[in-house]
C-alpha positions in Angstrom: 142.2 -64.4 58.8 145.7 -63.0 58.6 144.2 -59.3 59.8 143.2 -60.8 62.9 146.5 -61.4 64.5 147.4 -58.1 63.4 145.0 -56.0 65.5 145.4 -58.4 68.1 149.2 -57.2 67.9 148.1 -53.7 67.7 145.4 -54.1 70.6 148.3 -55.0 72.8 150.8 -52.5 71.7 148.3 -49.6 72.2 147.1 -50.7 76.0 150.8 -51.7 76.7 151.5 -47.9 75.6 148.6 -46.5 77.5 150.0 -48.6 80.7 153.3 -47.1 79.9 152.1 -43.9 80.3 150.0 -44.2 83.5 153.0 -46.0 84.9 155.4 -43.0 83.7 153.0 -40.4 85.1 152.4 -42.1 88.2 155.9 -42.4 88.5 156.7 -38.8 87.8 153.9 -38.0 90.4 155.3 -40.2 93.5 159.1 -38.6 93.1 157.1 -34.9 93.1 155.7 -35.8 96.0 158.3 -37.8 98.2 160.7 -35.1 96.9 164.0 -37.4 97.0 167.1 -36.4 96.5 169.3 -38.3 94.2 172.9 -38.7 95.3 174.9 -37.7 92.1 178.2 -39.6 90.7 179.8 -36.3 92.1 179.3 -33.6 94.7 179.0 -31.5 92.2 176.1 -33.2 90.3 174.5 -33.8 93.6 174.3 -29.9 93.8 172.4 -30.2 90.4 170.0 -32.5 91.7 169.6 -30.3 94.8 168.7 -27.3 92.4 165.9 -29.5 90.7 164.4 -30.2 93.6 165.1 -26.5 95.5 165.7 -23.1 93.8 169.2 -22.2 94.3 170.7 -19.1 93.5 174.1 -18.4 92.3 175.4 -17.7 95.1 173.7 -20.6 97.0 175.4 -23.0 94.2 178.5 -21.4 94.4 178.4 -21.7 98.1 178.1 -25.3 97.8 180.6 -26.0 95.2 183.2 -24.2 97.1 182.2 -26.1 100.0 182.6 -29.6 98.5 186.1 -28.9 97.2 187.5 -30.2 101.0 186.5 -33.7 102.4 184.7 -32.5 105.3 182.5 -30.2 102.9 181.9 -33.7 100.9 180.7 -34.9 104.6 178.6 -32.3 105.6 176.7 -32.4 102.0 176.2 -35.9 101.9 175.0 -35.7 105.8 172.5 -32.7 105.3 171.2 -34.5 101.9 170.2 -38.0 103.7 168.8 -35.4 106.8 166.7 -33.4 104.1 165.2 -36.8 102.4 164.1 -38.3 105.8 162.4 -35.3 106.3 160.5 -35.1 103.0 159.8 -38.8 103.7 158.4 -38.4 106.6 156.4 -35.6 105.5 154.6 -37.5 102.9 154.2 -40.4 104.7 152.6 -38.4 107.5 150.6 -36.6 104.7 149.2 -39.8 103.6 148.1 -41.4 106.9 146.5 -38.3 107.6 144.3 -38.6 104.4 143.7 -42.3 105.6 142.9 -41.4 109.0 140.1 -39.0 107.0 138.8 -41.5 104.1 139.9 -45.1 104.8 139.7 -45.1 108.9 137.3 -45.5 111.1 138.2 -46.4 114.7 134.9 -45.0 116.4 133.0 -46.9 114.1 134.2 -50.3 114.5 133.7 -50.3 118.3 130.2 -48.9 117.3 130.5 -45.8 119.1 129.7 -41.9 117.9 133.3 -39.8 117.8 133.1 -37.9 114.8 136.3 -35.8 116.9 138.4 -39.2 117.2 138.8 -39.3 113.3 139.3 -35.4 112.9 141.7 -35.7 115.7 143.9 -38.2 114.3 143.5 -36.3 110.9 144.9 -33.2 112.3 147.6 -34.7 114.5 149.5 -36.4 111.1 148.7 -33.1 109.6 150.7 -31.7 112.2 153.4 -34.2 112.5 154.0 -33.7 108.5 154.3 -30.1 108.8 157.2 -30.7 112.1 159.2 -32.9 109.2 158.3 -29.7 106.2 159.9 -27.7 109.1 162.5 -30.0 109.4 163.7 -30.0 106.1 163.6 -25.9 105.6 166.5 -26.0 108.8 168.2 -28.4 107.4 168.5 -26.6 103.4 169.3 -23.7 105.8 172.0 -25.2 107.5 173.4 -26.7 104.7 173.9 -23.1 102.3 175.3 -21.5 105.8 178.0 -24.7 106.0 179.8 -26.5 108.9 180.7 -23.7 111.8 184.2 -23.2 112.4 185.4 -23.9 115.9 187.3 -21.1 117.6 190.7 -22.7 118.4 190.6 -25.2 121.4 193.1 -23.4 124.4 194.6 -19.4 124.4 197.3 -17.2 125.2 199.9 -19.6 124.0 197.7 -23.1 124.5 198.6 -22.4 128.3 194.6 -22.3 129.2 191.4 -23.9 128.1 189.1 -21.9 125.7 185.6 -22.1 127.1 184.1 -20.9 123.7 185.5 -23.8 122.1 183.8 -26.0 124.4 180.4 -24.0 124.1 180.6 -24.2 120.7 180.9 -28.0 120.6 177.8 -28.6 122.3 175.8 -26.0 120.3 176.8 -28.1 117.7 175.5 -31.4 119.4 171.8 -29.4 119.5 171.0 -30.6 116.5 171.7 -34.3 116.5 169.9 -34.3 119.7 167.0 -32.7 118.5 167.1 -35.2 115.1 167.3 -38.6 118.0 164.2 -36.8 119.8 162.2 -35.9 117.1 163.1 -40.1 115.4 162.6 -41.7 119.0 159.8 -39.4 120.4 157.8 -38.3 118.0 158.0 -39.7 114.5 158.1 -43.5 115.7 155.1 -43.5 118.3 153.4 -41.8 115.7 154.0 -44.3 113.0 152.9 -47.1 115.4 149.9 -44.9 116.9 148.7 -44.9 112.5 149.5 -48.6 112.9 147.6 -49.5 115.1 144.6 -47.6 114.7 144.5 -48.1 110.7 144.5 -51.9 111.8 142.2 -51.5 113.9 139.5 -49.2 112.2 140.4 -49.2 108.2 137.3 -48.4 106.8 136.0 -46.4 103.9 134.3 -43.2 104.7 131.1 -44.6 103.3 130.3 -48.3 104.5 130.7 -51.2 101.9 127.8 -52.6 102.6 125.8 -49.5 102.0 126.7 -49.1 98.4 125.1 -50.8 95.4 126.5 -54.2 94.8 129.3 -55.3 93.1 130.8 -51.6 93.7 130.7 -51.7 97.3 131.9 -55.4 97.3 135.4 -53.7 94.7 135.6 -50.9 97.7 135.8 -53.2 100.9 138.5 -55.3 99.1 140.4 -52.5 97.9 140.4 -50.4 101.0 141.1 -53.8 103.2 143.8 -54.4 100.8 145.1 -50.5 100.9 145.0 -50.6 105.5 146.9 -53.4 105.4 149.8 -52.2 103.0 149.7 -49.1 104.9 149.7 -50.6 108.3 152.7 -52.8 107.6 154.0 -49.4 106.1 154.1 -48.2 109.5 155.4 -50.1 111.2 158.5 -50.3 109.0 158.7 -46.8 109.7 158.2 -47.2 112.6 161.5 -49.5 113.5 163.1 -47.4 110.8 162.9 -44.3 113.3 164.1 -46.2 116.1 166.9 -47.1 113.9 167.5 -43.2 113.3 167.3 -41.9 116.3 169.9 -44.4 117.4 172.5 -43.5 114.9 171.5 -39.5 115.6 172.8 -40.4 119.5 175.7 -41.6 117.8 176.5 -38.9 116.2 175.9 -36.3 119.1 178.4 -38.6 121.7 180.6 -38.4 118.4 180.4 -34.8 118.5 180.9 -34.5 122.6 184.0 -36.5 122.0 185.6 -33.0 120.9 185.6 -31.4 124.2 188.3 -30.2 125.5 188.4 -31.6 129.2 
């Protein structure tokens, strides 16, 4: 009698440890994939995170580190770091509606029609929309190891006349924040709600519940019903999350436009 609470004891240790372990690995799976970047206590151990997550070279790192010893270099770090996870999020987000869009979804289907194309379509476009954000991120590591650009100084000959390469150089530096608010606004957030919509719409598994044995294909409608809806509210988060982005990327460009020298 007393060895029966004893391997009930060690029943539950052993599948508490083998949860532990699918948990851990899972875990250590979704941050390989989402590819975050942890802010460090430090500029300096955020460049060690950095160089977990991207190769550095020496002279990349000590590009960095002699960047971050002014404020503005502890500005442009922090701002190319939050620009670089966006874009890995994006990217996997985009890379998982596009596997839903090809196993769980169904649109054609559900208004009983034949488009084989419709699903391979909307595969393909979140396929492409993920590789725009992989793109995205590459620019901005790039950006980040070349630094902020110096100006050239604002008026010449004595500050007697205006120095049109200043000004130039101002709004070259506005590209980018306007092609971040386009990309958030135009691209990314009608995307999100485009998956929205049409994983509401057609969530489906790629085989029809009803067509597999019972009480599998009962598990596999309430598991995939269960998995649209997660993803559809998903989106839309996103979705108003982007909107969100794009508005503080305007901000940032009229910030930058506030430099000219008019």
């Amino acid at each position: 009698m007393a060895s029966e609470p004893e391997n009930f004891i060690g029943t539950v240790t052993s599948h508490y440890a083998a949860a532990r372990g699918v948990l851990s690995r899972a875990s250590a799976f979704l941050a390989k994939v989402t590819f975050k970047i942890p802010k460090g206590g430090s500029p300096g151990e955020t460049i060690v995170e950095l160089g977990k997550k991207w190769p550095l070279s020496e002279e990349e790192r000590l590009t960095l580190h002699i960047l971050v010893q002014t404020k503005p270099g502890v500005a442009f770090l922090d701002e190319k770091i939050q620009g670089i996870n966006r874009a890995a999020f994006h990217r996997s987000a985009f890379a998982l509606n596009a596997l839903a869009q090809l196993f769980f979804v169904d649109v054609a289907a559900q208004l009983y029609l034949s488009l084989p194309a419709l699903k391979l379509a909307l595969f393909a476009a979140n396929l492409l929309v993920a590789l725009t954000a992989h793109g995205e991120m590459r620019a901005l590591f790039k950006a980040l190891i070349a630094g902020p650009n110096a100006l050239p100084p604002k008026r010449r000959f004595f500050g007697l006349f205006p120095n049109p390469e200043y000004n130039r150089a101002v709004k070259k530096h506005s590209k980018h924040y306007a092609r971040s608010a386009w990309k958030e606004k135009s691209l990314y957030r009608p995307a999100y709600f485009i998956d929205a919509a049409t994983i509401f719409l057609g969530g489906q598994f790629i085989l029809p519940p009803e067509k597999i044995i019972f009480p599998f294909g009962f598990i596999i409608g309430k598991v995939t019903g269960l998995f649209t809806t997660l993803l559809t509210m998903f989106d839309i988060w996103r979705g108003v999350r982007a909107g969100e982005d794009a508005r503080v990327a305007r901000e940032r460009e009229i910030a930058v436009y506030r430099d000219l020298d008019i």
